[in-house]
C-alpha positions in Angstrom: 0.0 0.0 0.0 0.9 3.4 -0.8 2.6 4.9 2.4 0.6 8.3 1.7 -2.9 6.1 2.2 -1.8 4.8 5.4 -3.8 5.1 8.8 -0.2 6.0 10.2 -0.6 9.4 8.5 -3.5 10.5 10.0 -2.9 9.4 13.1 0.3 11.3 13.2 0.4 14.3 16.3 -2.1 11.6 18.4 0.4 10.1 21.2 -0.4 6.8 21.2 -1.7 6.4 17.6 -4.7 4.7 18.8 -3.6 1.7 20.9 -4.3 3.3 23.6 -1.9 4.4 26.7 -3.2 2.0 29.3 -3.6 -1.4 27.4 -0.4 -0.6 25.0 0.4 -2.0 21.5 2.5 -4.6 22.5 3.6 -7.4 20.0 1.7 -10.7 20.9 0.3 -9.6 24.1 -1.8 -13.0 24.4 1.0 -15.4 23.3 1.7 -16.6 19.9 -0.7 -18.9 18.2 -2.8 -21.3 20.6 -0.8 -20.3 23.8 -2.7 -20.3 27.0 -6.0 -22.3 25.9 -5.6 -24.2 29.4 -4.9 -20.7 31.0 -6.2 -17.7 30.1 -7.7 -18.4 26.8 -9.6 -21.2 28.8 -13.2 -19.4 28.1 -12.8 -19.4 24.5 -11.3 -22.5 24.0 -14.1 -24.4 26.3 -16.4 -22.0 23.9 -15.4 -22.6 20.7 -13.6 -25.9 20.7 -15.1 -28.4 23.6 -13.4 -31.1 23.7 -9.7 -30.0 22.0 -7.9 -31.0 25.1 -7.5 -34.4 26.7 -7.3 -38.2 25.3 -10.3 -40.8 24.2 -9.9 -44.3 23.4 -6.9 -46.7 23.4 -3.9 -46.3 22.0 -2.9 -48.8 19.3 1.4 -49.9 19.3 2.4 -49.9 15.8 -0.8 -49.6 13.7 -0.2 -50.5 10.6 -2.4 -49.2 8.0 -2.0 -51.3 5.4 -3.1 -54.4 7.4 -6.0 -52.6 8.8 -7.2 -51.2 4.5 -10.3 -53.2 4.4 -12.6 -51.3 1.6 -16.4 -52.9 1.7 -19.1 -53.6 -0.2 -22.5 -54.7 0.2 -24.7 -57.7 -1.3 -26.9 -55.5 -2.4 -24.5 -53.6 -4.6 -22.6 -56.4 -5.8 -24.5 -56.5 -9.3 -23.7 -52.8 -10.0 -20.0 -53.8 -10.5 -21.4 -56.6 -13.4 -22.8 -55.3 -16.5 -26.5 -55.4 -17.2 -26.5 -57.5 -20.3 -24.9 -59.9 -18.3 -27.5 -60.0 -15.7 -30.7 -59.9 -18.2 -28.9 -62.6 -20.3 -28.7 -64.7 -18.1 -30.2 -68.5 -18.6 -30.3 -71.7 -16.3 -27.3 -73.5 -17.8 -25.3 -70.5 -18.8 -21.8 -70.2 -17.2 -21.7 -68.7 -13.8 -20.3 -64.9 -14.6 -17.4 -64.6 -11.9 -17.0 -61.3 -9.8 -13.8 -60.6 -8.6 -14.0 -57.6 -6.1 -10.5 -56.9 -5.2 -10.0 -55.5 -8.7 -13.1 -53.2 -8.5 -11.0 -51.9 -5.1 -13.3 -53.7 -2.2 -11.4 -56.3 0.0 -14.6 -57.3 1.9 -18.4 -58.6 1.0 -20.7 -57.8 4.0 -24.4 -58.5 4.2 -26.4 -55.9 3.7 -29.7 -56.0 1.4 -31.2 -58.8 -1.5 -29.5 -60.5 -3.9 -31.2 -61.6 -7.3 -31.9 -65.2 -7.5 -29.5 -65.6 -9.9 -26.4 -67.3 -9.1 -23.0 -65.3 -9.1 -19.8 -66.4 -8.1 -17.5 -63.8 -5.7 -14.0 -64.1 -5.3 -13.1 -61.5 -2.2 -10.4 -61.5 0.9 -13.3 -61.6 3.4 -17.2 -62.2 3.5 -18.9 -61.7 6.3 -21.2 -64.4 7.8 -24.2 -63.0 6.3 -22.6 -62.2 2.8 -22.0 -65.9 2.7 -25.4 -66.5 3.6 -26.9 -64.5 1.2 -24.6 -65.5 -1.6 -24.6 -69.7 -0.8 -29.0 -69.1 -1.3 -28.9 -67.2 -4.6 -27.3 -70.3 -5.8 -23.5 -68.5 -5.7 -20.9 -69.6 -4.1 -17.6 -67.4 -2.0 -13.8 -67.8 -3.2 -11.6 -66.7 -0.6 -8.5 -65.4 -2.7 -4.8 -64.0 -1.1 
C-alpha cells in the first residue's frame, strides 16, 4: 500500500496512535498462536472448541495401516460392478459370470440388502457371515483369494 494512504498518517500528532496508553500495542500480548488455551484463553477454548484438550480411546502400538485397509461392499451392490447385459442374459445353464471384487477396489463382501436369485460367483479377501449366507441361497458360491 501506498505509504501516503496509510492510517499512520493520520494518526500522526495523536500520542499513542490509537492503541491506547493503558492497554499498550505490544507485540503478541496473548502469546503466539494457541498459547494459554488451558490458562487464560480457557473461556474461549471451552467456547469454541469443547473437547480440544485431553485423550479418548486406546492407543494402538504400531498400527499399521495397510493391514488394517479393508474397503467394503455390500450384497446389495454387488451386481452394480457386473454389466446389465450380463444379468438380463442370463439363462439356467449359462456359465456362472465370476466377480472378482478386489479389482473393483473392495477387499470385503458384507451383508447388507437382496441379492437376485440368480447365481454369481464372488472371489473376495473376506465375506462376512451374512454375505455368505446370502450369496450360498442365490445359488452363488464365495472364493476366498490371497
Amino acid at each position: 500500500m501506498v505509504s501516503r494512504k496509510k492510517k499512520t498518517r493520520k494518526d500522526r500528532g495523536h500520542v499513542c496512535m490509537g492503541h491506547g496508553r493503558v492497554g499498550k500495542h505490544r507485540k503478541h500480548a496473548g502469546g503466539r498462536g494457541n498459547a494459554g488455551g488451558q490458562h487464560h484463553h480457557r473461556t474461549l477454548f471451552d467456547k469454541y472448541h469443547p473437547g480440544y484438550f485431553g485423550k479418548v480411546g486406546m492407543r494402538f502400538f504400531h498400527w499399521t495401516a495397510n493391514n488394517n485397509f479393508r474397503p467394503h461392499i455390500n450384497v446389495e451392490a454387488l451386481w452394480t460392478l457386473i454389466p446389465e447385459t450380463v444379468r438380463k442374459g442370463y439363462k439356467k445353464g449359462d456359465p456362472v459370470p465370476v466377480l472378482d471384487v478386489t479389482s473393483k477396489g473392495y477387499f470385503k463382501v458384507l451383508g447388507k440388502g437382496k441379492l437376485p436369485k440368480q447365481p454369481l460367483i464372488v472371489r473376495a479377501k473376506f465375506f462376512s457371515r451374512k454375505a455368505e449366507l446370502k450369496i450360498k441361497k442365490a445359488g452363488g458360491c464365495c472364493v476366498l483369494t490371497a
